[in-house]
N, C-alpha and C positions, 0 to 999 in steps of 0.2 A: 704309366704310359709306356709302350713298348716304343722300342728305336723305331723309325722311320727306317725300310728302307729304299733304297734309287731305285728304279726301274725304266731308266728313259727307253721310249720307242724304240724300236730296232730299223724304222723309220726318219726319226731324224738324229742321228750320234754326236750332231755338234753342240757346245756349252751354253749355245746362247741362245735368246729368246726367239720366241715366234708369236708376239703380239697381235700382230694382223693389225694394228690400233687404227689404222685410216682403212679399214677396205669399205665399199660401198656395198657391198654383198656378204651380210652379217649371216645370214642364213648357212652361211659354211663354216662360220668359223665360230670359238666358242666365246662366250655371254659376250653375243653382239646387240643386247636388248637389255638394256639394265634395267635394274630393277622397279624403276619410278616410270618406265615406259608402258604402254602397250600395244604388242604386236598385234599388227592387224590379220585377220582373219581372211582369206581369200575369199570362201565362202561366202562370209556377209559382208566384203567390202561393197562398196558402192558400184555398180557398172556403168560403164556408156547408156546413155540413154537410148531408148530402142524398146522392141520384144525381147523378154529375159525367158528363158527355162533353167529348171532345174533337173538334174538325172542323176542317179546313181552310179557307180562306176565299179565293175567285177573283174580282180583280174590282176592288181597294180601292188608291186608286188615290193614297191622301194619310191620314194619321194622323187628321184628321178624317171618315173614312170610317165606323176604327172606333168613334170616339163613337156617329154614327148609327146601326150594327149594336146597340152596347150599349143605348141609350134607349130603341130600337125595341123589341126581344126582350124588354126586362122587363117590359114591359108583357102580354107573355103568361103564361095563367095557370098557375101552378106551376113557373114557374121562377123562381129564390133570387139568383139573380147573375150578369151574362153581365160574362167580359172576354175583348176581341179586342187582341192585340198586331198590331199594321199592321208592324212589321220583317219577322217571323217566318210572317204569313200564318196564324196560329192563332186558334181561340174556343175557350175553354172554359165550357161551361155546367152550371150547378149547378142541382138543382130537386126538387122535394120526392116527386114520381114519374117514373115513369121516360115519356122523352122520346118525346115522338111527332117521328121523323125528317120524314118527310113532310110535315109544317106547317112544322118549322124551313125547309125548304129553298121551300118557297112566299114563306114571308115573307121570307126573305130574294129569293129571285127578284122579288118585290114590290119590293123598294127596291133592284134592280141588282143583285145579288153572286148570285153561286152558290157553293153548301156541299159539300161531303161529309165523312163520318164518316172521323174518323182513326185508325185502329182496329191495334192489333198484331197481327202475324200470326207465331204462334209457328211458323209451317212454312217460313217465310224462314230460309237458312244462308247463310254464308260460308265458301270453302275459299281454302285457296291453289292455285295452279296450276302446276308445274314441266314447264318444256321448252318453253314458246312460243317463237315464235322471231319473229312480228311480228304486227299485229292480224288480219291472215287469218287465224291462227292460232284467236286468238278466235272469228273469224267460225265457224270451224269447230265450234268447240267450244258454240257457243249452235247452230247449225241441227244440230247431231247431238244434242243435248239434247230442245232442242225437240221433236223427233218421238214422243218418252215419253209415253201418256198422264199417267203422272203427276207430270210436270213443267209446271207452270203458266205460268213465268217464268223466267227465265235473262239474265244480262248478264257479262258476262267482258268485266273492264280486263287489257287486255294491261301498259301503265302501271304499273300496281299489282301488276299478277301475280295477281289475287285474280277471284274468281266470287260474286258474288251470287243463291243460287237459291229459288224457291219449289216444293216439289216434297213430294208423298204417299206416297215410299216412302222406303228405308233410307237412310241417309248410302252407306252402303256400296257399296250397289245405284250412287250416283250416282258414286260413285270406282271403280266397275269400267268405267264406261260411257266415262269419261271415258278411263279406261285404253287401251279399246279403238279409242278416238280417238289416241292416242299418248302422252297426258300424264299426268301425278298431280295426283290431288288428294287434299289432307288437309286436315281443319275448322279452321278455327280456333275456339279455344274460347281459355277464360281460363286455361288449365292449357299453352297452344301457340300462341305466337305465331310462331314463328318454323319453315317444314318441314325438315324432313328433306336432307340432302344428297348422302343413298345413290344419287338418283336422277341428279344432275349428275359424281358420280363413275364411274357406270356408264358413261356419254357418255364423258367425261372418257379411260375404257380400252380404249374402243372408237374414238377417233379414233385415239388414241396407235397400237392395236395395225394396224389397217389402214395407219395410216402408215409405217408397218415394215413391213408387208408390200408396199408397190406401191415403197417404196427397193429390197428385197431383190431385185424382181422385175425391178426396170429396169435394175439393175447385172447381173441374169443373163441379160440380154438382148446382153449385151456380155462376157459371159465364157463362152459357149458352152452354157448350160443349156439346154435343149429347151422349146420354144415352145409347147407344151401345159403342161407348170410353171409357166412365166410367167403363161400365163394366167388359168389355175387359181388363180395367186396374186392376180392383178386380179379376177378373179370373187369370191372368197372375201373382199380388199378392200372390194368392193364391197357384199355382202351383208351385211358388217358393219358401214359407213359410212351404209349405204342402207336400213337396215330401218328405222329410223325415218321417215326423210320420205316413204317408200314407204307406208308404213302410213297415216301422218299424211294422204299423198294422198287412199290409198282411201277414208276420210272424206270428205276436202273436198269429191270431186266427187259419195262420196254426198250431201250437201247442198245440193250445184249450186254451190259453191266453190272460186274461179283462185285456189288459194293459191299461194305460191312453192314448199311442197310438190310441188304440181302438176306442176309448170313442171321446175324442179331435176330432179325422177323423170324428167318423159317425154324432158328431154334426154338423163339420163344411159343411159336404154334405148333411146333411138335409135342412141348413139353404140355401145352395146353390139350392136342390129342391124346397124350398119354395120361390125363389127368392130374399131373404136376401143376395143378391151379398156384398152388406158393413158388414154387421154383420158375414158372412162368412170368407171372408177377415180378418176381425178384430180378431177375434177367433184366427184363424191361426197364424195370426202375433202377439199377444199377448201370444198365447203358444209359439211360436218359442220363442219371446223376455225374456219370463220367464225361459223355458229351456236354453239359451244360459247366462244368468245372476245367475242362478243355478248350471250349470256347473265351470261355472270360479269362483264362490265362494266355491263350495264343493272342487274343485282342488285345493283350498290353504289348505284343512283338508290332502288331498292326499298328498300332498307337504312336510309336516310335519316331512315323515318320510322319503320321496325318498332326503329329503336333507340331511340323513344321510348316503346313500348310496355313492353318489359324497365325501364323506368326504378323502375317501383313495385316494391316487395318481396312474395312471394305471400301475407305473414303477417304478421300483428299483435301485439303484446304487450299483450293487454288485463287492465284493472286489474278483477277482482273480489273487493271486501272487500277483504281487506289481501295477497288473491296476485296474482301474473302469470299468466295462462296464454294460451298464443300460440296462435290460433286462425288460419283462413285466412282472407283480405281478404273474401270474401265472406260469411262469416259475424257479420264485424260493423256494427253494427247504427247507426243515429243516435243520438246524446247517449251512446253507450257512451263509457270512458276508457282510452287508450292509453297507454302509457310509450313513448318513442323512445329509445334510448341514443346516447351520443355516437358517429357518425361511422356510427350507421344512416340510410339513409333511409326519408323520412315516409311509411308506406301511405295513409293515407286524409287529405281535407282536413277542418282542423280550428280550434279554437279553441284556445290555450293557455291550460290552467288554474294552472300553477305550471312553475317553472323560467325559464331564459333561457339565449339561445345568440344564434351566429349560425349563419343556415342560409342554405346556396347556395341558389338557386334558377332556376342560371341554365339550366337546362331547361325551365324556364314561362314566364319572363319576358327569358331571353334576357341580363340583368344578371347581370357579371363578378364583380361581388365582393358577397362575402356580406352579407344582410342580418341587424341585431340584428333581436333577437324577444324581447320579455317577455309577460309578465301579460296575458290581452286581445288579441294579437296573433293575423294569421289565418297557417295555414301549407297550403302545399300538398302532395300528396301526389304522389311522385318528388322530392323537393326532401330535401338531405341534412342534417341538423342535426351540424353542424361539432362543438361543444362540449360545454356542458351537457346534461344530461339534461332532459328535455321531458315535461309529464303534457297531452296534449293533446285536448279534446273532439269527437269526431268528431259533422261537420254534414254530410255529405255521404255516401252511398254509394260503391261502387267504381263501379261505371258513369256516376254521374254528376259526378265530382271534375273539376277544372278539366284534368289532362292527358288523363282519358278523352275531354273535350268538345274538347281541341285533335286528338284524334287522330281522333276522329269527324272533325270540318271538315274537318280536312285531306285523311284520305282521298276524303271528299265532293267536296271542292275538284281531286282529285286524276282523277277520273271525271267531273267537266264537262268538254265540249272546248272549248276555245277557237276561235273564228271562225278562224282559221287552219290550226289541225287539221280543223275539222269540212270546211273549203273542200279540202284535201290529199287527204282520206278520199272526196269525191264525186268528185274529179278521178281518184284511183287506179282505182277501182269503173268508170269509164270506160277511163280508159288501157289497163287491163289485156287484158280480153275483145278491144278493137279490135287491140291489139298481137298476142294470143291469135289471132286470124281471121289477121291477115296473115302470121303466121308457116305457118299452114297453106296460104293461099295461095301463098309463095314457097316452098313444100314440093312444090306438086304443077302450079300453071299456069306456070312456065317450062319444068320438062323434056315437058309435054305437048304446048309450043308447040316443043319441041327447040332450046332455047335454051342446054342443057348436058344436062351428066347431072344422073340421077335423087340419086346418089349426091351430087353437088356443091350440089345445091338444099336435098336434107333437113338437111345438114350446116349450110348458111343456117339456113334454119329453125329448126333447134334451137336455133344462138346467138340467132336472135332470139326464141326462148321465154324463154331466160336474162335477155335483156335487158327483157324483160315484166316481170319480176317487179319492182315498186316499191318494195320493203323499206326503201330508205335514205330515199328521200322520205317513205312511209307515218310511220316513223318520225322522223326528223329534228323535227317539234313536238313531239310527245308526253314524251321526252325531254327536252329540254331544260325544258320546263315541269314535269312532275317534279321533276327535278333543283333545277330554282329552288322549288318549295314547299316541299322539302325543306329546302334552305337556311335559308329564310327562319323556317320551324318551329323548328330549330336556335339559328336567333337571335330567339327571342322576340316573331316577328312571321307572324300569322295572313294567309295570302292565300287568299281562297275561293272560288278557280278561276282555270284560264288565262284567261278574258274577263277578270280583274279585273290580270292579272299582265301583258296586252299594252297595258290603259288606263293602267296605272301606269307603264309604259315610253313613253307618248307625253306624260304631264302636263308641264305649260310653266307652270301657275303653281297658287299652294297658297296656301289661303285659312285662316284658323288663326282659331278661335274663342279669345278671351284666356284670361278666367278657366277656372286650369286645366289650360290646354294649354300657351302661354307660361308663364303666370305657377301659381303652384304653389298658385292655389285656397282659402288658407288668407289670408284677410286681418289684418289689425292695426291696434287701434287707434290712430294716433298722432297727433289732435289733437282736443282739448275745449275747447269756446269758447262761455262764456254771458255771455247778455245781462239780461235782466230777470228774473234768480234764482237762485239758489243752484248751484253744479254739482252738490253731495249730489243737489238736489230732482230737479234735470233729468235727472238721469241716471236715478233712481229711477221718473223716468215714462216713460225710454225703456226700460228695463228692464222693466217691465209690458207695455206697445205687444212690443216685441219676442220677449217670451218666448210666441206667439203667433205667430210664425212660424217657416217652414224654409229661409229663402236662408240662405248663410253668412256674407253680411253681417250678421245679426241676431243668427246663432249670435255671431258676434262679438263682437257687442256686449254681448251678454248674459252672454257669460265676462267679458269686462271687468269689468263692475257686478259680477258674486261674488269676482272678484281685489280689489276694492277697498271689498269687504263692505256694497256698498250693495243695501236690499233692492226687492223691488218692491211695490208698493199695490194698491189694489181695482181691479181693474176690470170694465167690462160693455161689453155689448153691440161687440164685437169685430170688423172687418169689413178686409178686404181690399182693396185698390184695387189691381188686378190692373196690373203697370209701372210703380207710381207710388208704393205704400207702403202703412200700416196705421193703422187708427182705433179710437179707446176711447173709453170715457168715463167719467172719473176723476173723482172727488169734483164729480158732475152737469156736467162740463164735460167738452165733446169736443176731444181731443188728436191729436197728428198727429204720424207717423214718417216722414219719408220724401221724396223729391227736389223741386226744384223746381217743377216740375211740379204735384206736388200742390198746393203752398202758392200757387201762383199760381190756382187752381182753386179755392180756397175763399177765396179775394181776403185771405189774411194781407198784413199791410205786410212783401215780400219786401225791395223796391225799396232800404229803409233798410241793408241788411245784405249786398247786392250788391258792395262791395269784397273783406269779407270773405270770400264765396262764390267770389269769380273768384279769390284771392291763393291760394287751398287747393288750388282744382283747376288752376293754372297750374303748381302742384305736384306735380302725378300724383297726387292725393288723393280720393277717392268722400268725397264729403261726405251726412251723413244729419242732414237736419235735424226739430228736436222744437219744438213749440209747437201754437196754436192759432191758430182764425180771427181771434182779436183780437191775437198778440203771439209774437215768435219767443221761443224760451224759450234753445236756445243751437242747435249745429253739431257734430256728433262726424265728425272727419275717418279715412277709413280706408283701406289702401294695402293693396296686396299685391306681394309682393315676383316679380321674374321668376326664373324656374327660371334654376338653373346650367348645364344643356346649350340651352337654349335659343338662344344667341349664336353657338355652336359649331355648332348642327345649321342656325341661319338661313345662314349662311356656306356650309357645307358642300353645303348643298341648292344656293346658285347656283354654286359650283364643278363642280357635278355639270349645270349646265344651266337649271335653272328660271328662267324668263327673270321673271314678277313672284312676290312673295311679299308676301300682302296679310295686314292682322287685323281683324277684324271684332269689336265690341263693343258694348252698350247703356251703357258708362261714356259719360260727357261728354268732351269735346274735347281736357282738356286731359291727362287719365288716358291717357285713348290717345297721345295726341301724343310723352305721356313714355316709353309701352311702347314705342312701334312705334320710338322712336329710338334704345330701348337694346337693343333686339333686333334693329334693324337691317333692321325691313322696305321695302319698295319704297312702300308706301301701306297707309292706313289708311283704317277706315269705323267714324265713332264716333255713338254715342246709335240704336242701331241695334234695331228689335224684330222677333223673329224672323220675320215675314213681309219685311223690311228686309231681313235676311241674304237670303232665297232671291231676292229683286230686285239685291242686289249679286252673286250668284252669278251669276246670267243676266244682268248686264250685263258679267259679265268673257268669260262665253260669246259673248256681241254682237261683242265684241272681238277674236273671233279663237282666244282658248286654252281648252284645255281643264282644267278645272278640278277639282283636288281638294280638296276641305274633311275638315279636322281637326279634329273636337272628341270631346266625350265619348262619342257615341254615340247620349245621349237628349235631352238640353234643343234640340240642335239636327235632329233626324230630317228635317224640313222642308230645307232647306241640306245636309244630307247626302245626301239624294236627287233633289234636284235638278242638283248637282254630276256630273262625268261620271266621279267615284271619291271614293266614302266613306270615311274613314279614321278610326275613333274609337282612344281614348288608354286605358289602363289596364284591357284586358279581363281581367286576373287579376282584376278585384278584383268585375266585374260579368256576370254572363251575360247580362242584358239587351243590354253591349253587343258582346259573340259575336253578336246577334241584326241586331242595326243596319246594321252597315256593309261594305264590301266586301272592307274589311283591317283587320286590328286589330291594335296594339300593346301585347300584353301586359304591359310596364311600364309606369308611369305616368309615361313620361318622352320626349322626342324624339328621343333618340340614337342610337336604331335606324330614323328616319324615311328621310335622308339615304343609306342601308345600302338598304332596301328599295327605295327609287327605281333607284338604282344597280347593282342586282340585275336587277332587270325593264328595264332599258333593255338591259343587256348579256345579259337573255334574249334581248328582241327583236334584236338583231342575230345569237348565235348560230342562233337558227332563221333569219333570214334566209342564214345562209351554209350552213348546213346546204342547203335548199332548193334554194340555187344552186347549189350544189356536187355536190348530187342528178341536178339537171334536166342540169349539164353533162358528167356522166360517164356518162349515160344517152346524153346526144345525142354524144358522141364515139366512144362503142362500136356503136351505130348506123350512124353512117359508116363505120365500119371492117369494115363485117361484109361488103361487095359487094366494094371491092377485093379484098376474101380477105387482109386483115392481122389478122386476128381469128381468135383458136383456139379452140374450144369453152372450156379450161379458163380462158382466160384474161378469157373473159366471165363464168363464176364468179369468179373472185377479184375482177375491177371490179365486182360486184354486193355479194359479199359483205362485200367490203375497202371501199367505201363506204357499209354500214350500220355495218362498225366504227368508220370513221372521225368519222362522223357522232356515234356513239354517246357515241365518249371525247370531240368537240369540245362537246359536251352538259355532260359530267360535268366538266368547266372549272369550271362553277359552282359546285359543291362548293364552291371554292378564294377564292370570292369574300369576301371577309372586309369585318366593321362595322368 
């Protein structure tokens, strides 16, 4: 374990703490949301009754943004409530008629931002798509869409296998079109997640059987069958290897698209003009063989995450009166009651209203062994209840339950390109066409210059059309980043997109917000110390002061005072001192909760009680002190204990490379000094307020490295975005923080931090080999093509055999384990 060393704020230079333990406005200050809580989500909290809109927001550029939006808009007439989430980039507003759009988007164009209506569009679908063979593929599939009057919109992730459309006619109409393009598609609906495989076995018989036939043909070429049979049997080969990418062509270039389709056909009809009946043959059936071995390996990357879809069960046991009756998931409703039986899994997320068990969960959360669950307890839906039987309150719909929201992300995550990909995708869209031009050129300006024959030059040409085709490159990112969000979804950890999954693979140091994220957020009280009164009295008036806030220091305290049956008094006039604590005033005298800070602010005699102060927190102790401007009354010391993976995951993180590992805090000196020792970090920054975080952030950036911060998602958003990857803690338990950050950690714990680091590093190296390994077996069959060591079919197999290759060195990551 390396020394700890100090690094207090340049911000606050005094010894002692800055708890904030009473403020009413946790959102500034740090783990104002303890762990067993959940922050509410502006978004989807509840509004004033009225007309609701929703709109998007461009423009908002810091969490103080959206305050301004909100302050601003209420003040116009007939609207109830405006709240702007600054994660999410959403407003919603409430208002008692309905909304003049027009005005919203002035006023806000008045103060910088620009709006638009975020409105559903019930003519958006989703299919799957069976038979691409790389994003050309795609390409094709959107510009033969496109040309539909009533197809509005069209995106097809080759990735994902899936199409996005907005379109005014049948479903059907658009699974014939696509048909005619060469592929399938079928909807996905909530009844069909997973398509059909009639379509990959049809392939599947149609390699096999041409491949039988060009064996049959080559061995009768050497036992005396007659050379119109052979050929016949290479034609016939061919027609049944070749009708697909043939067809697929006739698209692409209706389109005005170099697909490999393209490329593959017009070799294998040249070589068929030339009389190359084997080499044509072999071509075809070698691409087929590579496409069909390409596919059923990229569909285990596709798999990945459609197996988290299957995870819920399509029906519910719901409690009406005193029966059961098993409705479908979609039929039930919020606050309805479900029964779970032992060793069911949970359809919908829910509250427990009676029973206890323990239920896996390690589909959500990624944690291996089951969690207890009683009385009060939240459960998720796709999560198995192990034991007992479960009566449990359903809070959530089927579309909106914690794994519908992981599988949304992810796919979302899974359709942004990464800077990598997107730079691959511009490079190919080049390489292609100019490769495309030169092969026609070495087709026709050597034998016109009589530099050979005719015959000898197209035969060039062709391989060099083969070697046009960019599949393993195109593909070698997409792949493997797939492949890793899939993983990482598996293990209970949210990545939301390649950009977020190449920054996590270059962080060098991780900045860790304490309460919470170290330490497990729930503090204790363990020491009481009065001066000039009673501890009954003192406490009884920190119990009043206290019961009046929401940090969990106070929650604290406040359970203390009921364990020890002391009550609380009258008080009035109530006030917050925002970092510094809370004020009352109790039988005509004003009292005080809260750090040093304050008490030296209303000039109490601190000075006198300063041994005591320093001996608690030299102890790892938040001390919160009680009195007034004339006299300390006592000191209630309070700790929190560090998480158990916490030592384990700080370890494991610089084994894996992280060169610092910093924690950031508003506790005093000496609280930190005792965490950051027994967790083993590189350096601390203590008494810290959150504008302090995002200045220690940027001076780690000063530094050289790039930085990721870990907290909960919300008290710290400021420090999370300014950081060069956000990582908040415990998104089962909040959707606000699915909203936050760039990665989330669906347990509330670290032990999957170290796993995701490690994941996204050994991404970025396999696409780094993939690429090189792309770019040099492109440029080695290139050279090979003038000597004439190069055979039509053997530049298919180096094209196709290097998208396989590329494909399985991808699918590695599967295997990558926490």
């Amino acid at each position: 374990m390396e020394k700890s060393t100090c690094c207090s704020s340049n911000a606050r230079n005094t010894e002692v703490q800055d708890t904030s333990c009473c403020t009413a406005t946790p959102t500034v200050e740090e783990s104002c949301c303890s762990s067993t809580e959940k922050p509410v989500d502006p978004v989807n909290m509840n509004l004033d009754q009225g007309i609701k809109e929703e709109f998007r927001v461009h423009g908002m550029d810091c969490p103080a943004c959206a305050v301004t939006i909100e302050k601003n808009l209420r003040t116009l007439q007939h609207i109830n409530e405006v709240n702007v989430n600054y994660s999410s980039g959403k407003m919603q507003i409430s208002a008692t008629q309905e909304l003049d759009e027009e005005l919203i988007q002035k006023q806000m164009k008045k103060l910088g931002f620009e709006v638009e209506p975020s409105k559903v569009n019930h003519n958006v679908q989703n299919y799957f798509i069976e038979g691409m063979d790389c994003g050309s593929c795609a390409l094709t599939i959107e510009n033969h869409l496109n040309h539909l009057p009533a197809v509005k919109h069209v995106k097809v992730n080759f990735s994902t296998g899936k199409m996005k459309i907005e379109h005014e006619n049948s479903p059907e109409e658009i699974m014939n079109e696509v048909a005619k393009a060469g592929f399938k598609a079928s909807p996905i609906s909530a009844n069909k997640q997973t398509p059909s495989s009639t379509h990959s076995r049809k392939q599947n018989e149609a390699v096999i059987f041409s491949g039988i036939l060009i064996a049959l043909a080559f061995m009768g070429s050497y036992t005396g069958v007659s050379p119109y049979v052979t050929t016949f049997m290479y034609i016939v080969a061919m027609i049944v290897s070749g009708f697909k990418p043939v067809k697929s062509a006739y698209y692409a270039i209706r389109s005005r698209s170099l697909d490999m389709n393209v490329l593959m056909s017009a070799a294998a009809i040249g070589a068929a003009i030339l009389g190359e009946w084997l080499e044509g043959a072999t071509v075809v059936w070698l691409f087929s063989l590579g496409l069909t071995l390409q596919n059923r390996a990229i569909e285990k990357t596709r798999k990945s995450i459609r197996g988290l879809m299957e995870l819920t069960p399509p029906e519910a046991w719901v409690k009406i009166g005193h029966e059961l009756i098993k409705k479908p998931v979609e039929e039930v409703s919020v606050n309805d009651i479900i029964v779970v039986k032992p060793g069911d899994r949970i359809p919908l997320d829910g509250e427990i209203t009676d029973g206890e068990s323990s239920v896996n969960q390690a589909a959500i959360t990624g944690e291996s062994i089951p969690v207890d669950k009683s009385i009060g307890s939240f459960v998720y839906a796709g999560s198995i209840n192990e034991h007992g039987s479960l009566t449990v309150k359903v809070t959530k719909l089927m579309e909106d339950t914690t794994i519908s929201k992981i599988i949304h992300l992810v796919e979302e995550a899974q359709e942004k390109k990464a800077p990598t990909e997107a730079f691959i995708d511009k490079f190919a869209r080049i390489y292609t066409p100019i490769v495309f031009i030169l092969a026609l050129l070495v087709m026709v300006v050597p034998p016109v210059l009589t530099f050979g024959t005719w015959e000898e030059w197209i035969y060039k040409g062709l391989m060099l059309l083969v070697i046009a085709c960019p599949c393993a490159l195109v593909i070698s990112t997409p792949v493997a980043i797939v492949t890793a969000l899939g993983n990482a979804a598996k293990n209970g950890v949210l990545i939301k997109g390649g950009t977020f999954l190449e920054n996590a693979g270059s962080i060098d140091a991780i900045a860790f917000d304490k309460t919470g994220t170290l330490t497990e957020g729930k503090p204790k009280v363990t020491n009481v110390v009065t001066f000039h009164d009673s501890e009954t009295n003192m406490l009884s008036i920190a119990r009043t002061l206290e019961e009046h806030s929401t940090h969990p220091i106070a929650t604290t305290i406040v359970e203390y005072t009921k364990e020890q049956n002391i009550q609380a008094m009258k008080g009035t006039q109530f006030k917050n001192v925002v970092g510094k604590g809370i004020q009352a005033t109790i039988e005509e005298i004003p009292y005080f909760a809260g750090n040093s800070k304050l008490f030296e602010e209303i000039g109490a005699p601190l000075h006198e009680y300063s041994q005591q102060i320093s001996s608690l927190q030299n102890e790892g102790k938040t001390i919160i002190i009680i009195g007034s401007a004339q006299k300390i009354l006592g000191i209630i010391g309070v700790s929190d204990t560090i998480r158990e993976t916490t030592k384990r995951s700080v370890k494991n993180l610089k084994k894996i490379g992280v060169q610092q590992i910093v924690m950031l805090t508003g506790d005093n000196e000496g609280t930190a000094k005792a965490i950051a020792s027994e967790a083993g970090m590189n350096r601390y920054y203590a008494e810290l307020l959150p504008e302090d975080k995002v200045h220690t952030i940027k001076q780690l950036q000063e530094e050289g490295y790039r930085v990721a911060m870990i907290g909960d998602g919300i008290n710290d958003a400021p420090a999370l975005a300014t950081a060069d990857l956000g990582i908040a803690m415990g998104g089962a338990g909040t959707d606000t923080a699915m909203d936050t950050a760039d990665i989330i950690l669906m347990a509330d714990n670290l032990e999957k931090l170290p796993h995701t680091m490690n994941l996204s590093r050994k991404a970025l190296s396999i696409i780094k080999q993939n690429i090189w390994f792309s770019l040099i077996v492109k440029a080695v069959a290139l050279l090979l093509i003038f000597p004439g060591w190069l055979t039509l079919w053997i530049a298919v197999l180096s094209d196709t055999g290097a998208a396989l290759i590329v494909i399985l060195n991808a699918l590695r990551l599967l295997r990558v384990r926490s």
